[in-house]
Structures are given as structure tokens and as C-alpha cells.
C-alpha positions as CSV (number, residue, x, y, z in Angstrom):
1,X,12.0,-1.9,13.6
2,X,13.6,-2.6,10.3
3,X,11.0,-2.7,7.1
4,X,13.4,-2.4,3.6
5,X,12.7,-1.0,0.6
6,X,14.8,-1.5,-3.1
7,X,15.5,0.8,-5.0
8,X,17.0,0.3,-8.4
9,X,18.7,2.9,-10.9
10,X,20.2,1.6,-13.7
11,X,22.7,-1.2,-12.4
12,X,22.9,-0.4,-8.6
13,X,20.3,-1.6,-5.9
14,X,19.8,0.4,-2.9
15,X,18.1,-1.4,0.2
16,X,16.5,1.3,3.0
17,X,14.9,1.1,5.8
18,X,11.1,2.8,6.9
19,X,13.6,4.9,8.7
20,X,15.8,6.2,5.6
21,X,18.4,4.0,7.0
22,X,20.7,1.8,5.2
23,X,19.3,-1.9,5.6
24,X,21.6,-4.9,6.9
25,X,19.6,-7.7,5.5
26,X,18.4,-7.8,1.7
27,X,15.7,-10.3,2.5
28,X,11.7,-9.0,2.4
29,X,10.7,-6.8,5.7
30,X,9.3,-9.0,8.7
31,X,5.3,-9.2,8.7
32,X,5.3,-8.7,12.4
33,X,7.4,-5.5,11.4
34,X,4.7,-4.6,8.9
35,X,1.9,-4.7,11.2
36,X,4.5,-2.2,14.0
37,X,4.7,-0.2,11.3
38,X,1.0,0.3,10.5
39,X,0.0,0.1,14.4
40,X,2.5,3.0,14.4
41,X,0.9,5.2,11.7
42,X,-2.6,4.1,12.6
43,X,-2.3,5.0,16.2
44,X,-4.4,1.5,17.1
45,X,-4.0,-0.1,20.5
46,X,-3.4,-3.4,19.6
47,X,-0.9,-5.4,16.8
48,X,-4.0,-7.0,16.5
49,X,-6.2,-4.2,14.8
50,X,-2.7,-3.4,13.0
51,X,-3.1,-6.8,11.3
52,X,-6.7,-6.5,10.8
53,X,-6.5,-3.2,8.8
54,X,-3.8,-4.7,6.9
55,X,-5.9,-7.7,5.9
56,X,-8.4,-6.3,4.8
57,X,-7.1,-3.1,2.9
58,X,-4.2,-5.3,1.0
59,X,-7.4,-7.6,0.0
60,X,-9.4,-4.6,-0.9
61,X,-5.9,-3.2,-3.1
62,X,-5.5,-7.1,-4.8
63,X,-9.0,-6.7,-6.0
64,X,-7.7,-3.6,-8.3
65,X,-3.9,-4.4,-9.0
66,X,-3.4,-6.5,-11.9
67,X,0.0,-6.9,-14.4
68,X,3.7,-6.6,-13.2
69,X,2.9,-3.6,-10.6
70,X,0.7,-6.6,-8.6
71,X,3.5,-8.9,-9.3
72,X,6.5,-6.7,-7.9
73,X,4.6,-5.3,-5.0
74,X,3.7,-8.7,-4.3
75,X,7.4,-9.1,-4.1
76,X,8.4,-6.7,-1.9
77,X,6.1,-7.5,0.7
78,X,6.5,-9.8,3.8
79,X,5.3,-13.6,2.9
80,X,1.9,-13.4,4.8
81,X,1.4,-9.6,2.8
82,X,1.9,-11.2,-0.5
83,X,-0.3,-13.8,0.1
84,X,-3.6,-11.8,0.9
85,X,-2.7,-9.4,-2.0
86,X,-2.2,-12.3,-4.4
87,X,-5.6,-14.2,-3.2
88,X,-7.8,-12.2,-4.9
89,X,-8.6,-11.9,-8.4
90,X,-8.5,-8.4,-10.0
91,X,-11.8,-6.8,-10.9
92,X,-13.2,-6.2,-14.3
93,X,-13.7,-2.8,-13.9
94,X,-11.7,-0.7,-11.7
95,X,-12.8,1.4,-8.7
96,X,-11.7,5.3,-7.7
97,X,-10.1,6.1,-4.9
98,X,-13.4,7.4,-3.0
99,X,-15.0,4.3,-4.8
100,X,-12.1,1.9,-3.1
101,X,-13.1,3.3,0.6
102,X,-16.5,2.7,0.0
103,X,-16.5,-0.6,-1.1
104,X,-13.7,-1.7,1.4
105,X,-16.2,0.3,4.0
106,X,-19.1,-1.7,3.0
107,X,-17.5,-4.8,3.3
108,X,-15.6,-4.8,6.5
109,X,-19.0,-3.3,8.1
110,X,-16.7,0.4,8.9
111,X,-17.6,4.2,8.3
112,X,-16.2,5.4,5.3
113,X,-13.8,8.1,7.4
114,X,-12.8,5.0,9.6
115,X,-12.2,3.6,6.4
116,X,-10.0,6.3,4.9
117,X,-7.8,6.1,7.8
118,X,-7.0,2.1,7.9
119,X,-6.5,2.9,4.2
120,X,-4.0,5.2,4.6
121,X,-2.0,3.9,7.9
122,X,-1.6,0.9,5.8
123,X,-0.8,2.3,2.4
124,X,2.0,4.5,3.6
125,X,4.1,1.4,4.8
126,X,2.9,-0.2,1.8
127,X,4.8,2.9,-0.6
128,X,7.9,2.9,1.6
129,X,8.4,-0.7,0.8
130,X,7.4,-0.5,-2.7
131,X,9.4,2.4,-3.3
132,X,8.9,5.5,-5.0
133,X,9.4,3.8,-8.7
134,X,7.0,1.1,-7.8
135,X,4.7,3.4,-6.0
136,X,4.2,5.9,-9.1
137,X,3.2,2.7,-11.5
138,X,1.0,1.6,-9.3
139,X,-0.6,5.2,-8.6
140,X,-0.6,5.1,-12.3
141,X,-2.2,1.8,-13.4
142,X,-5.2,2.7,-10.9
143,X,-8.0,5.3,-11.4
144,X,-7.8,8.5,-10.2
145,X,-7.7,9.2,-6.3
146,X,-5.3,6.6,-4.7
147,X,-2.3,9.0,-4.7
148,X,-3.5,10.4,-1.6
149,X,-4.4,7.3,-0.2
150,X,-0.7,6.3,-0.6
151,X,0.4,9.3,1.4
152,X,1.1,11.5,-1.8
153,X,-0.4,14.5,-3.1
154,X,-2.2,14.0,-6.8
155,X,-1.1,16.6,-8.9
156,X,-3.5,17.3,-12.0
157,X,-2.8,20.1,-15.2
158,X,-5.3,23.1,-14.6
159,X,-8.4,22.9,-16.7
160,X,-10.0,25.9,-18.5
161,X,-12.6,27.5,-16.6
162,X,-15.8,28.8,-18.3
């Protein structure tokens, strides 16, 4: 299964796979490779669940993205991806991380840990294709608590204790 990623320093572009491989094709990673990928790290039975999850947690992530991070994700991911990012309109007010489950829990009818997990066997594709650069703006832009959902740890300075 080939799903690319690009990364670019300063004048040079690197294309890699979700392996760590070198790609052969620039053009955006396959949908139906998307959805292997996430069926894969979600461990669900069918391609079909796969591309349910991925529905429903890249409308759920289009609903907080806004600026050139939605833009360039949007971008970088298969056609059909981009399309259900890109549908929905950006809230006015941003949720955390534990907020994000919730809602997307609330609205899809699941348990918040069930939740957790489509959020993250679909995020972690999501960051490989992004890339790390991309990834960290995005992590940035949002509220505290997605790094982990992305399949990164979120490091914080020590705070004085009373």
C-alpha cells in the first residue's frame, strides 16, 4: 500500500511513503489506500467501517480547521478526503481535544472511548500524509489535547506547584 507524504526543506521536496519508503508517484495517496491504512490501525473488519470512521472524524476535524493549515491538508489528502474535510464550515469557537470526541461521539451516536479510537486510527494516517511540518501547525492552530489524538505526545512547561 502506497500512501505519500511531502516534505519540504528549504528548496528540496521529499515524497515518502506510510512505510518510510521513497514514493514512485508524486500525485495525492489513493482514498482506497487511505481507508487500508486506517482499517489497518483501527483493526476494523471491514473497508467499510474504515471509511466510515474516516467520514465522520475528517468531518468532525473540518469543523475546527480553518486558514492555510485546512488548506494544505486539504491538499495532501486523496480527492474524496479533501472533499469531506472541505464541506464543512469551521466553528466559531473551537473545541478541545476531550471536547472534539465528545461532540464527534454525540453525533455519530458512539461511546466516547469508541470515539477516541476511530479518532486516532484515522488521525495517524492523516499526520503521516500531512507530515510532520504540517502536523505541528495544525496541532498548533487547535486547542489543547489533539496532539495525542494525532498519535503524538503533548509536551507542556511544568507549572509551579503550591
Amino acid at each position: 500500500m502506497t500512501i505519500q507524504t511531502e516534505t519540504t526543506t528549504q528548496h528540496r521536496t521529499e515524497t515518502t511513503t506510510l512505510d518510510g519508503g521513497p514514493a514512485t508517484d508524486r500525485g495525492a495517496a489513493s482514498y482506497t489506500g487511505l481507508l487500508e491504512r486506517v482499517r489497518y490501525e483501527g483493526a476494523y473488519p471491514t473497508r467499510e467501517r474504515a471509511e466510515h470512521a474516516v467520514r465522520s472524524v475528517l468531518t468532525a476535524l473540518g469543523r475546527q480547521l480553518v486558514g492555510d493549515e485546512r488548506v494544505e491538508l486539504a491538499a495532501r489528502l486523496p480527492f474524496e478526503a479533501a472533499l469531506t474535510l472541505t464541506a464543512q464550515i469551521p466553528a466559531t469557537t473551537p473545541l478541545t481535544g476531550w471536547e472534539f470526541v465528545k461532540d464527534l461521539a454525540h453525533r455519530t451516536g458512539s461511546s466516547p472511548a469508541t470515539t477516541r479510537w476511530d479518532v486516532g486510527a484515522v488521525l495517524t494516517p492523516i499526520a503521516q500524509l500531512a507530515g510532520p511540518d504540517l502536523t505541528e501547525r495544525i496541532i498548533g492552530q487547535l486547542p489543547s489535547g489533539y496532539a495525542l489524538l494525532f498519535g503524538r505526545a503533548e509536551l507542556r512547561a511544568p507549572t509551579a506547584r503550591r
